[in-house]
Structure formats: C-alpha cells, structure tokens
Kinemage of the C-alpha trace (Angstrom):
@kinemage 1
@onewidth
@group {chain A} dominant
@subgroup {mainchain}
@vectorlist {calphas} color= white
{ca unk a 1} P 0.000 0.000 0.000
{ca unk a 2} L 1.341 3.553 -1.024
{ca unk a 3} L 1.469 6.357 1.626
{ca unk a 4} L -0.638 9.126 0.586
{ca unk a 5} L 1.105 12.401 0.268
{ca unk a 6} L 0.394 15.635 0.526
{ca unk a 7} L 2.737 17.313 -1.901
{ca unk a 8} L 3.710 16.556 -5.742
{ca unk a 9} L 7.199 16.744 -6.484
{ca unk a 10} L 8.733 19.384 -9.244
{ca unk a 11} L 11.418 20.325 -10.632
{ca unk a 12} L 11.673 23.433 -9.004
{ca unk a 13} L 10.499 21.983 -5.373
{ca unk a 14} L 7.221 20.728 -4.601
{ca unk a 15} L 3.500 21.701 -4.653
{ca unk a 16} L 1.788 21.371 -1.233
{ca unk a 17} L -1.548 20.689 -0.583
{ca unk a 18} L -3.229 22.557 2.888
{ca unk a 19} L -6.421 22.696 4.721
{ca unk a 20} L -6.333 25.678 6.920
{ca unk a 21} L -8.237 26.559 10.042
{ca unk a 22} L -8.287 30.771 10.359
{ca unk a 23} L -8.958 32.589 13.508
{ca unk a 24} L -7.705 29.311 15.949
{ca unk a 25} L -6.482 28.941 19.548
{ca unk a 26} L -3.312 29.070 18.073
{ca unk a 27} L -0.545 28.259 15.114
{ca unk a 28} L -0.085 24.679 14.825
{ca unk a 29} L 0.966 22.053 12.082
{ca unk a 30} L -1.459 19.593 13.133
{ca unk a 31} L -0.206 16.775 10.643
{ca unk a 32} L -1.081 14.575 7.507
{ca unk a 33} L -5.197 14.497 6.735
{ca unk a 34} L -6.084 11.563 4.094
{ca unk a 35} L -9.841 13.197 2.492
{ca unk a 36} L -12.715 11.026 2.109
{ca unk a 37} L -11.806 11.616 -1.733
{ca unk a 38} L -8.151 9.799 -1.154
{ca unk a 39} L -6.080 12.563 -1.452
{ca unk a 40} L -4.389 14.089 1.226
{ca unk a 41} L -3.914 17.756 2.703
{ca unk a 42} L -1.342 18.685 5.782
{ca unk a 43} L -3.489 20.749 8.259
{ca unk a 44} L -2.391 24.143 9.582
{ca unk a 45} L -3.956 26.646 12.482
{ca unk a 46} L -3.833 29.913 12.112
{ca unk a 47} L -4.157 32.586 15.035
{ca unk a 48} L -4.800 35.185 12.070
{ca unk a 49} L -8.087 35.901 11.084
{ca unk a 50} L -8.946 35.402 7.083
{ca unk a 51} L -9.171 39.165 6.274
{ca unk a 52} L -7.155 41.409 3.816
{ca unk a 53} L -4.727 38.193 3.305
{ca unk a 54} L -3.639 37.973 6.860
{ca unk a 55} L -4.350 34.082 7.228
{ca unk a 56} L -2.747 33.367 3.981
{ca unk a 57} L 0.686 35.383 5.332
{ca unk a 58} L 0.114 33.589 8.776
{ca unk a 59} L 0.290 30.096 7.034
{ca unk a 60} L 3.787 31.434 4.594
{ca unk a 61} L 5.096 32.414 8.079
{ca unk a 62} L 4.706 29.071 9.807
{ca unk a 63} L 5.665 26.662 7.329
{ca unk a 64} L 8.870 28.410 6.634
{ca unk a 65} L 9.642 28.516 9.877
{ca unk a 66} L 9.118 24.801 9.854
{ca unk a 67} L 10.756 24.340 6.597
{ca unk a 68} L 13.654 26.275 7.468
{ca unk a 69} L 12.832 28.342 4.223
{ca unk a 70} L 12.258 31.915 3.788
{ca unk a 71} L 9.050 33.032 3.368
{ca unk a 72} L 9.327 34.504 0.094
{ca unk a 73} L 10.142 30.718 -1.410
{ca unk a 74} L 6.423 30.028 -0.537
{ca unk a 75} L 4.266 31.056 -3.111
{ca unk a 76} L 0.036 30.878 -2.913
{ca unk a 77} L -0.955 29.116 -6.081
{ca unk a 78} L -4.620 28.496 -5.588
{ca unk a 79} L -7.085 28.819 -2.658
{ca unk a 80} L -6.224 32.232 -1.624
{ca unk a 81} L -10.447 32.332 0.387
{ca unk a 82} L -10.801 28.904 0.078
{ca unk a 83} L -9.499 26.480 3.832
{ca unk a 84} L -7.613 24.099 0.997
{ca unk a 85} L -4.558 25.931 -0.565
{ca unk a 86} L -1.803 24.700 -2.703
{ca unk a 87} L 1.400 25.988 -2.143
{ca unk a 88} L 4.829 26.227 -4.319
{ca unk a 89} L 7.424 26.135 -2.266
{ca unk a 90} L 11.182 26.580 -3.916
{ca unk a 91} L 13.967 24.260 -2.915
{ca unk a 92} L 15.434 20.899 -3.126
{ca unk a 93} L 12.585 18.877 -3.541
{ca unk a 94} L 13.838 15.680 -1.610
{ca unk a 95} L 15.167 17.763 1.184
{ca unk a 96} L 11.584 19.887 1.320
{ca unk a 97} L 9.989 16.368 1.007
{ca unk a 98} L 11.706 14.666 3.953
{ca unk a 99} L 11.015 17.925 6.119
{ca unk a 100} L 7.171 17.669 5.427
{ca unk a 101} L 7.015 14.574 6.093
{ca unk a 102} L 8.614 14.646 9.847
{ca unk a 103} L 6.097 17.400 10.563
{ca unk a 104} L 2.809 15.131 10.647
C-alpha cells in the first residue's frame, strides 16, 4: 500500500496541498489528513483571522519557519479564500519532502 502524500514533487520543489483553520487557539501544524476523496492535505492553524490576506501570510510564516525556508520561497498558487490551498514552495525537492514529512 502507497502512503498518501500531501505534496507533488517538481522540478523546481514541490507543490503542497493545505487545509487551513483561520482565527484558531493558536498556530499549529497539526499533521497529515487523508480526504474522504483519497487525497491528502497537511493541516495548519492559524491565530490570524482570514481578512485582507492575513491568514494566507500567517500560514507562509509558519511553514517556513518549519521548513527552514524563507518566506518569500512560498508562493500561494490556488485557494487564496478557500481552507484548501496549494502551495509552491522553492527548494530541493527531496530535502523539502523529507522535512514535510517529519512534521505530521
């Protein structure tokens, strides 16, 4: 059985796939979520509310601290009112891999 993933891997870096909860308790990378659809999204908690693009800067800010990126390697691709996002993020792809995968 194949692990499901939450990121597709480029030549650039990787896309990653998110389901993000604005306006939380706190900012937390709560792990690996496999949808009833079989895909899979990493879910995030925001503090910041989703207003003026403050929830999408809140979620560049915590997964490059996690990633050990700077911010401006993340890039929004799609989802920018929607809770699922994908994300570009720049980099070695196997390194940015193996770094996603130790945070769920």
């Amino acid at each position: 059985m194949t692990a499901v993933l939450p990121y597709r891997l480029s030549p650039t870096g990787l896309s990653l796939f998110v389901r993000v909860t604005p306006n939380a308790g706190r900012d937390a990378i709560e792990g690996v979520e496999v949808r009833d659809d079989g895909s899979a999204v990493l879910r995030l908690r925001v503090k910041a509310v989703p207003d003026k693009g403050r929830a999408n800067a809140a979620v560049i800010a915590l997964l490059a601290g996690a990633l050990g990126v700077p911010k401006s390697a993340i890039t929004l691709v799609s989802g920018e009112t929607a809770r699922q996002k994908t994300l570009t993020i720049r980099g070695d792809a196997g390194a940015l891999a193996v770094a996603i995968e130790s945070l769920g």
